[in-house]
C-alpha positions as CSV (number, residue, x, y, z in Angstrom):
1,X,-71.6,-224.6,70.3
2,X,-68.1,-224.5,70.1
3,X,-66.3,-221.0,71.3
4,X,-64.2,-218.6,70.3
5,X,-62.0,-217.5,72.7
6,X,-60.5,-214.0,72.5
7,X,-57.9,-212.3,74.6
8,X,-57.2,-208.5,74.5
9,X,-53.6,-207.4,76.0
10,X,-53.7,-203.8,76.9
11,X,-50.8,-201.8,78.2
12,X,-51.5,-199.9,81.1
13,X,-48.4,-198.2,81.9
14,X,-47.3,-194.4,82.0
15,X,-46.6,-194.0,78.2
16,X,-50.6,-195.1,78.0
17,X,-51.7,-192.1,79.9
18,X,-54.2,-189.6,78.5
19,X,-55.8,-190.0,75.6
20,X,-54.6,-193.5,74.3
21,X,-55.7,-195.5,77.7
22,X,-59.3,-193.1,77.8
23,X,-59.7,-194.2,74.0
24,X,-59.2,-197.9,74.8
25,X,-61.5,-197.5,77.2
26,X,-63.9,-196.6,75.2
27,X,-63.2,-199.2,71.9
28,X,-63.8,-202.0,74.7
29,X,-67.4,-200.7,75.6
30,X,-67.9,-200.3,71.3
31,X,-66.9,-203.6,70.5
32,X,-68.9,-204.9,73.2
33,X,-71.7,-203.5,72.1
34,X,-71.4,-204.1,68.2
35,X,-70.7,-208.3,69.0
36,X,-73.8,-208.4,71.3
37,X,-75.9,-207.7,68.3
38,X,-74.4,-210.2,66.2
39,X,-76.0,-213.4,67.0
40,X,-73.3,-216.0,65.7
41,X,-71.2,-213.7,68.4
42,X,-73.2,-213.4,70.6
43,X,-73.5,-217.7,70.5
44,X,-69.8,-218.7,70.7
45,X,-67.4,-215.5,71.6
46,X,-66.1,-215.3,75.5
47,X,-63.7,-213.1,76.1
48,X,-60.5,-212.5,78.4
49,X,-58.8,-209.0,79.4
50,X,-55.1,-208.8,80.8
51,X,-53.5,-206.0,81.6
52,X,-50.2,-205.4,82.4
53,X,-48.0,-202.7,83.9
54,X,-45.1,-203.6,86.6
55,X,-47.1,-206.7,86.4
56,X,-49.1,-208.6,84.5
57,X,-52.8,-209.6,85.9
58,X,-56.1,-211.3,84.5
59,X,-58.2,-207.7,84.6
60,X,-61.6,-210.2,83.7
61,X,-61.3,-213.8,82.6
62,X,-62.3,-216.0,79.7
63,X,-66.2,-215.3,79.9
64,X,-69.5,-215.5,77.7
65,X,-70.0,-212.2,75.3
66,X,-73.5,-212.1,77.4
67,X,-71.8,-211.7,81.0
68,X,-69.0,-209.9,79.4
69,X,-67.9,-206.2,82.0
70,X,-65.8,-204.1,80.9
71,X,-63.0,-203.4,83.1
72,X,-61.9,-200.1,84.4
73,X,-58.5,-199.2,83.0
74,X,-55.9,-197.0,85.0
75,X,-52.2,-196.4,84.7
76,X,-48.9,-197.6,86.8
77,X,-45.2,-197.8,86.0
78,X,-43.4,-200.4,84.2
79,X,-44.4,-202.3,81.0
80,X,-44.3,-206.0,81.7
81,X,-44.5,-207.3,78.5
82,X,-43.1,-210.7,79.1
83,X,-45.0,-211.4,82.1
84,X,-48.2,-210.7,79.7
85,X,-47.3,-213.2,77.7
86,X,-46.7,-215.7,80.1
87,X,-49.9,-215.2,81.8
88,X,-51.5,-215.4,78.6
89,X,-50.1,-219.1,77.6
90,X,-50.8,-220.4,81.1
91,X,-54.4,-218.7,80.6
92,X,-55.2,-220.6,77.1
93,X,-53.8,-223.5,78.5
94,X,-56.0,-223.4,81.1
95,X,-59.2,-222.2,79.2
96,X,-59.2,-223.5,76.2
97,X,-61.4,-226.7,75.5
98,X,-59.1,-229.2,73.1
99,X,-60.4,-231.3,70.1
100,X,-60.4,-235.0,71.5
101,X,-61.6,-237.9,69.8
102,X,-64.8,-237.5,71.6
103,X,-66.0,-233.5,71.8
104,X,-65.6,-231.0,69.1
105,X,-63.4,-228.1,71.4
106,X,-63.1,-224.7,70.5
107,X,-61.8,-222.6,68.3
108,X,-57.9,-221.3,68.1
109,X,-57.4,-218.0,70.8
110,X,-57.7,-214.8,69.1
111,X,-55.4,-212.1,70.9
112,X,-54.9,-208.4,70.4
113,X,-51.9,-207.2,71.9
114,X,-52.0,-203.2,72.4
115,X,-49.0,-201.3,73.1
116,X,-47.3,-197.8,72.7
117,X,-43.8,-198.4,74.4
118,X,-40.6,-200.7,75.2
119,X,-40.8,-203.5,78.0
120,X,-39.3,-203.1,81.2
121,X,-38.6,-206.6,81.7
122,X,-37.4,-209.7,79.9
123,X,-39.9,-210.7,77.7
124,X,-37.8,-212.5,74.4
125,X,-38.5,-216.4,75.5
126,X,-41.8,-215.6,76.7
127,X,-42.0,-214.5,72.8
128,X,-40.2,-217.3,71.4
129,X,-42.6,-219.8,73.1
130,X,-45.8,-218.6,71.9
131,X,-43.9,-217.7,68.6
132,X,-42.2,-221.2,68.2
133,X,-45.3,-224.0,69.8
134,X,-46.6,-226.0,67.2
135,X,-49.2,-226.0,66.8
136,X,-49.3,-222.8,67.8
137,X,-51.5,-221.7,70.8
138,X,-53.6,-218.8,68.6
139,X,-53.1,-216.1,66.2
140,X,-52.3,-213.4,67.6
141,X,-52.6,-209.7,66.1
142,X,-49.7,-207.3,67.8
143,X,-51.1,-203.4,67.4
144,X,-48.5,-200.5,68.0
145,X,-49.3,-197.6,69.1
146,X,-48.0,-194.2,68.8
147,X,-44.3,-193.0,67.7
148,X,-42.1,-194.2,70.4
149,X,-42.9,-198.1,69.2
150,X,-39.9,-200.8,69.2
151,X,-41.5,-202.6,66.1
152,X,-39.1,-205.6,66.6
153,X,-40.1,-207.0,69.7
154,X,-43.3,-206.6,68.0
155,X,-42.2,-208.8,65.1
156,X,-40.7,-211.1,67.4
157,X,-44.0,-212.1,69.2
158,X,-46.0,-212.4,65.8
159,X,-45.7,-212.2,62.3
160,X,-48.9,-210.2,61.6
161,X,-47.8,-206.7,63.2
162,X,-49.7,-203.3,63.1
163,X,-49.1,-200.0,62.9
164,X,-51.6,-197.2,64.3
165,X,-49.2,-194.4,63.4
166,X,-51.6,-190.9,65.2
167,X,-52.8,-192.3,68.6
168,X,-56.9,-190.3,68.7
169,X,-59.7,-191.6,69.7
170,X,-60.8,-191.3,66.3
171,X,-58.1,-194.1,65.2
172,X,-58.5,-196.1,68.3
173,X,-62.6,-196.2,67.8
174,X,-61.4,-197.5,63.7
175,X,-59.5,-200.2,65.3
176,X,-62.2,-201.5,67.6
177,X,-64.8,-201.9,64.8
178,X,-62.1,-203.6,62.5
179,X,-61.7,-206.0,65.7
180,X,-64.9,-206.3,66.5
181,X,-65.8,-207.2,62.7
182,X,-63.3,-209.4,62.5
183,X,-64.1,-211.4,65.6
184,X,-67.7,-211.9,64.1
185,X,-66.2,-212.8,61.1
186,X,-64.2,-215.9,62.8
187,X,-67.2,-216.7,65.1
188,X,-69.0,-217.8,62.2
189,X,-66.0,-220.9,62.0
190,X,-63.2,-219.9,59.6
191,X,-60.3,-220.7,61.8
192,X,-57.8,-218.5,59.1
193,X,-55.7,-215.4,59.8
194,X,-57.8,-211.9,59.3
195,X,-57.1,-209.7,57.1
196,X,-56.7,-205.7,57.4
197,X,-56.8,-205.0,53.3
198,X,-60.0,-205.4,53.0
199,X,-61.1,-202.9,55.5
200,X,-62.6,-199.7,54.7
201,X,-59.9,-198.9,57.8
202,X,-57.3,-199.4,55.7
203,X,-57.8,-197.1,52.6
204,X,-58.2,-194.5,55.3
205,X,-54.6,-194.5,56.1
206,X,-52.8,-194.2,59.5
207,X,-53.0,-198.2,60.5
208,X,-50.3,-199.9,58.6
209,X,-48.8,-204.0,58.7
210,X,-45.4,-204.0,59.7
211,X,-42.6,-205.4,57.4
212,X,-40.3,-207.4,59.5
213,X,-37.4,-207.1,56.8
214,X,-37.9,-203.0,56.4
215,X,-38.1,-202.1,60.3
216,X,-37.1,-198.2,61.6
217,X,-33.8,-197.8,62.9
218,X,-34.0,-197.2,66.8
219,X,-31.2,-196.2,69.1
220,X,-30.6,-198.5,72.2
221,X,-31.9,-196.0,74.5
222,X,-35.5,-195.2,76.0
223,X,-37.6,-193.7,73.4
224,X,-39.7,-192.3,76.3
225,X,-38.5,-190.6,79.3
226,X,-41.3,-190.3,82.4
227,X,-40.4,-187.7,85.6
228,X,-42.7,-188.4,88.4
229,X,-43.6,-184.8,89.6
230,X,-45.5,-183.3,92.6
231,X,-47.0,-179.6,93.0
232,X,-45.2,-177.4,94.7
233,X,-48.8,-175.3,95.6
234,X,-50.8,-178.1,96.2
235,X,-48.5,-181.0,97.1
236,X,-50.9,-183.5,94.2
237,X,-48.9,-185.7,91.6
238,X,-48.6,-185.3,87.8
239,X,-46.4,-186.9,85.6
240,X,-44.2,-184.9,82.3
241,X,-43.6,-187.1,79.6
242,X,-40.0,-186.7,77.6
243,X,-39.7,-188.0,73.9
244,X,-36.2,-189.0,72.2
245,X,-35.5,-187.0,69.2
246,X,-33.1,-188.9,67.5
247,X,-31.6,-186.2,65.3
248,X,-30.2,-184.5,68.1
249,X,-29.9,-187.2,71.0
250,X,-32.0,-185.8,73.4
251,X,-35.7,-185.6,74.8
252,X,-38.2,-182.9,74.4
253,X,-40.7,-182.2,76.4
254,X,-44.0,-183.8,75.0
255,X,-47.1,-183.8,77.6
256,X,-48.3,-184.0,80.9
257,X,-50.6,-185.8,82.5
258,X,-52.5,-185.8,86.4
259,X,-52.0,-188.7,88.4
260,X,-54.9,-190.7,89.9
261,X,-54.4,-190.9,94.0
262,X,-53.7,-194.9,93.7
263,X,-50.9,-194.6,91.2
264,X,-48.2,-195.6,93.7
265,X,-49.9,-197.6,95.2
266,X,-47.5,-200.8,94.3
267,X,-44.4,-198.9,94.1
268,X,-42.3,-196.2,91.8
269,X,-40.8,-198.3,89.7
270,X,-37.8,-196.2,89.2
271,X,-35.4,-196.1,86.4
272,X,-31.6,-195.5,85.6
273,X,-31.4,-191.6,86.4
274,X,-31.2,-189.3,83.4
275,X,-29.1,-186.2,83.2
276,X,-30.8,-183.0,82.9
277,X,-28.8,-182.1,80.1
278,X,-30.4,-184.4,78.0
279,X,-34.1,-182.8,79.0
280,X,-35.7,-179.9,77.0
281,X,-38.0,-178.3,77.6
282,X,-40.9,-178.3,80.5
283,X,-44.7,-178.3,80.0
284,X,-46.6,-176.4,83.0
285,X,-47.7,-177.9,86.3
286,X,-51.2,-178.9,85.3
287,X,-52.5,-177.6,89.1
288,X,-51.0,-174.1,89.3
289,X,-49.3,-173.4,85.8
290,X,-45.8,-172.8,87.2
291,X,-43.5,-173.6,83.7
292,X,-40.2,-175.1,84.9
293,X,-39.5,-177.6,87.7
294,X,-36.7,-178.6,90.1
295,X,-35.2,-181.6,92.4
296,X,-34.7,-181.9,95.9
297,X,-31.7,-182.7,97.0
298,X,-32.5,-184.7,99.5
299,X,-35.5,-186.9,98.4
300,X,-35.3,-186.9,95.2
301,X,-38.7,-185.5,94.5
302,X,-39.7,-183.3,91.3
303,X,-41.4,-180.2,92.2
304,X,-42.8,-177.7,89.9
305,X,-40.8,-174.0,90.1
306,X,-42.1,-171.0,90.9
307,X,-41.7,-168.3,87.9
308,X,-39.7,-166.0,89.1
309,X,-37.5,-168.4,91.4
310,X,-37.6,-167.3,94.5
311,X,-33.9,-168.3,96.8
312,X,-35.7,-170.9,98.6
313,X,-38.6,-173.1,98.1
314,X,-39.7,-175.9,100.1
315,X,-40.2,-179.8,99.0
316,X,-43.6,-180.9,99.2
317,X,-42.4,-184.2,99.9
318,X,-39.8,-183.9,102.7
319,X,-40.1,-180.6,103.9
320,X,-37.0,-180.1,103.6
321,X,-35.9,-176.2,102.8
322,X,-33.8,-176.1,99.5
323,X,-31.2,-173.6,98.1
324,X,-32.3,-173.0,94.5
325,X,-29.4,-173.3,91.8
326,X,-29.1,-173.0,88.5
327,X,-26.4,-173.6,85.5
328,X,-24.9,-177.2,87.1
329,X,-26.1,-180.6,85.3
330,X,-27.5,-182.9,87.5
331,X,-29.2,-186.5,87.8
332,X,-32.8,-186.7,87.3
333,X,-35.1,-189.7,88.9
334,X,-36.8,-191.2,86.5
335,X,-39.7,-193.9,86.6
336,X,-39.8,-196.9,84.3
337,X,-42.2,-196.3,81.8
């Protein structure tokens, strides 16, 4: 029986965190189980999972549908798009069985990329390559998720480009079954593009093909801003999200989110700082509620700030006792997405 190989490419960095990576999580263990009950899947599909944050990793190899395990999904800085990609070419290159004279070998890759931000490092030849081979190495299917999306680096990999505009688990459970029927629909041997217009998914709304010659303008700045912040009361990490408004040049304050106790576990991954005067906006510590935050002057460290401020407080990080100001601009550490 010949096999179809499939690779899914999941962002795992901080502009996945909360809803969209718990949602993901979920559409794996739903497509998993809607291909085990197809028996034309459950015959020829293995699949692959790599993930990718400050670095790119093979999360579970190319394996049969019936050993298949999910993996479990968690969030770290950075967005290391081009590494993805690179693993993923050496991957197919190494996994894939090719048509010789003598076997029958499988059937072209199918990969789903997913991602809801901007890479963190160069990732345009890694792109060109996979875009460019010929023949090419396998269709790939580039999903967007969210608002903050650079659609042209998503052109740039491939030309069949998605949209899911509202990131809910609701739209991310849609996706999975309009992946998972469409993998069932190649496992039966039709080695052609899938198609989205078809799919009850699609009269729905909200999941839309992206036209390469009528992209959105974006600014050459982060569409995302991420402050890495610890409570003042309890001394645990959370993280406040910042989203560009391009009408006024700024970010505003979006969400927060709790971060799991091995999230720096391979680094910070800081970014450029950001001047406060570009933030508005603060969403409440999620531990204690306090509503506005400050930075130590000496570590760098975001704290949450007590409402009212009193003249002092002291860094959770360093220790170190702080004069509280207010009214002066000042450079804020960032992390890289």
């Amino acid at each position: 029986m010949r096999r179809l190989p499939v690779y899914i490419l999941i962002d795992c960095s901080e502009s996945m965190a909360g809803e969209p990576i718990d949602a993901v999580q979920r559409g794996l263990d739903a497509m998993l189980q809607q291909l085990r009950r197809n028996p034309h899947a459950l015959e020829s599909v293995c699949i692959s999972v790599i993930t990718f944050d400050a670095r790119a990793k093979v999360a579970v190899p190319l394996t049969e549908l019936s050993d298949f395990n999910i993996p479990v999904l968690s969030i770290k800085p950075g967005t290391a798009l081009g590494a993805a990609l690179k693993l993923l070419a050496e991957r197919i290159k190494r996994d894939v069985q090719k048509t010789t004279t003598e076997i029958k070998g499988d059937y072209r890759p199918i990969v789903f990329l997913l991602t809801d931000g901007q890479p963190t490092d160069e990732w345009e030849s890694a792109a060109n390559t996979l875009k460019k081979v010929n023949p090419k190495l396998a269709n790939i299917y580039a999903i967007g998720c969210g608002k903050e999306i650079d659609f042209s680096v998503l052109t740039q990999i491939t030309d069949i480009a998605y949209h899911i505009k509202e990131v809910s688990s609701e739209m991310i459970a849609k996706f999975f079954i309009w992946m998972s029927a469409s993998v069932q629909s190649m496992s039966q041997g039709a080695d052609v593009p899938i198609s989205l217009e078809k799919s009850p998914f699609a009269e729905s709304g909200g999941f839309d093909l992206i036209d390469p010659d009528n992209l959105p303008l974006r600014s050459d700045v982060p569409l995302q801003i991420f402050l890495h912040c610890r409570c003042i009361n309890t001394h645990k990490f959370y993280m406040m999200r910042y989203v560009f408004v391009e009408e006024y040049k700024v970010y505003l304050a979006k969400s927060v989110h709790v971060l799991p106790d091995d999230f720096f576990s391979e680094g910070r991954g800081v970014s450029p700082a950001v001047s406060s005067e570009l933030l508005y906006g603060s969403i409440p510590c999620p531990f204690c509620a306090n509503t506005s935050w400050a930075q130590c002057g000496n570590c760098g460290q975001i704290m949450c700030d007590p409402d009212p401020t009193p003249p002092q407080i002291q860094c959770p990080s360093c220790q170190v006792i702080l004069n509280v100001g207010s009214g002066t601009a000042f450079e804020v550490t960032r992390s890289s997405g």
